[in-house]
C-alpha positions in Angstrom: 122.5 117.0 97.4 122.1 118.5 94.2 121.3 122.0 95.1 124.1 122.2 97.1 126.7 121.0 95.1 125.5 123.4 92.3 125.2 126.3 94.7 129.1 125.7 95.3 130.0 125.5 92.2 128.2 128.8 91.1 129.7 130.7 94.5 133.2 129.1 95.3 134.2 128.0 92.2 135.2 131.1 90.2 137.2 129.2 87.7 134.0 127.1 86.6 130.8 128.2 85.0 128.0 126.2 85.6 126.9 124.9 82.3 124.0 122.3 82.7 123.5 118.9 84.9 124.5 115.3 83.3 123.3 111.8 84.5 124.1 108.3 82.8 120.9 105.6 83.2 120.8 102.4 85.1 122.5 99.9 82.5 119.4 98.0 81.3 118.7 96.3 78.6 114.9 97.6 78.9 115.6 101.3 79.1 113.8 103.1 82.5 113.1 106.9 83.4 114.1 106.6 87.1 117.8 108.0 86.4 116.1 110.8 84.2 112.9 111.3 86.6 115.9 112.5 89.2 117.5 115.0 87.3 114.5 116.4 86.2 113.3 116.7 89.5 116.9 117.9 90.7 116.9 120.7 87.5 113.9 121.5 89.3 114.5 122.2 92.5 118.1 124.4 91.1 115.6 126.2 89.7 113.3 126.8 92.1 115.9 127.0 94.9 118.6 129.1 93.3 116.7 131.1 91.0 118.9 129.7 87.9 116.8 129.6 84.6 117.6 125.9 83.9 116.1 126.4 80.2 119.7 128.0 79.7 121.0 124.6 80.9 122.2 121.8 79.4 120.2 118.5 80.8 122.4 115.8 79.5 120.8 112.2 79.9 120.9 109.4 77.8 123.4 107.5 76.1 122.9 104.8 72.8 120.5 102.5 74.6 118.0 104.7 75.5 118.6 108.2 74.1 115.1 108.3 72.8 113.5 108.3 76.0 116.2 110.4 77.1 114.6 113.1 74.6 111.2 112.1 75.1 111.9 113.2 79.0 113.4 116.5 77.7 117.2 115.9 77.7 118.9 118.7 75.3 122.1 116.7 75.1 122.7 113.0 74.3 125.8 110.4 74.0 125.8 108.1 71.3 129.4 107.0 70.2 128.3 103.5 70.9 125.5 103.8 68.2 127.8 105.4 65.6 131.1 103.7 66.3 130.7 100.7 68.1 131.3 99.6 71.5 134.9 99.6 72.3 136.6 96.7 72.9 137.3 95.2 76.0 140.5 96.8 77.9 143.6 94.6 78.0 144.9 93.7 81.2 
């Protein structure tokens, strides 16, 4: 429940200032709006529900593979180490 997780945040935790919502896509190689269709309709309903102007917000969605539909959707915030750096290699067990 998105709401209600962010209306917790914003009245019991004092140390924390709600700064934005974040979701990472399904792990395609075909990038898909679902993940991002969510958020926005979760950033949505914060808005509507607790009267927070989610245009102050950070909406971070999107990573290297499909940041540019990330920003077509309207994310403000992307990830994209990947892209410039690499991928990282494999953990060692």
């Amino acid at each position: 429940d998105c709401v209600g997780l962010v209306k917790h945040i914003v009245t019991e935790c004092k140390n924390l200032d709600f700064g934005g919502l974040m979701t990472i896509g399904d792990y395609s190689p075909t990038p898909k709006p679902d993940c991002f269709e969510r958020l926005l309709n979760c950033s949505k309903a914060v808005e509507t529900d607790l009267k927070i102007d989610m245009k102050t917000k950070a909406l971070s969605m999107g990573m290297s593979a499909d940041f540019e539909l990330a920003i077509e959707m309207g994310s403000t915030s992307v990830r994209v180490g990947s892209a410039l750096f690499g991928a990282r290699p494999p953990k060692k067990e």
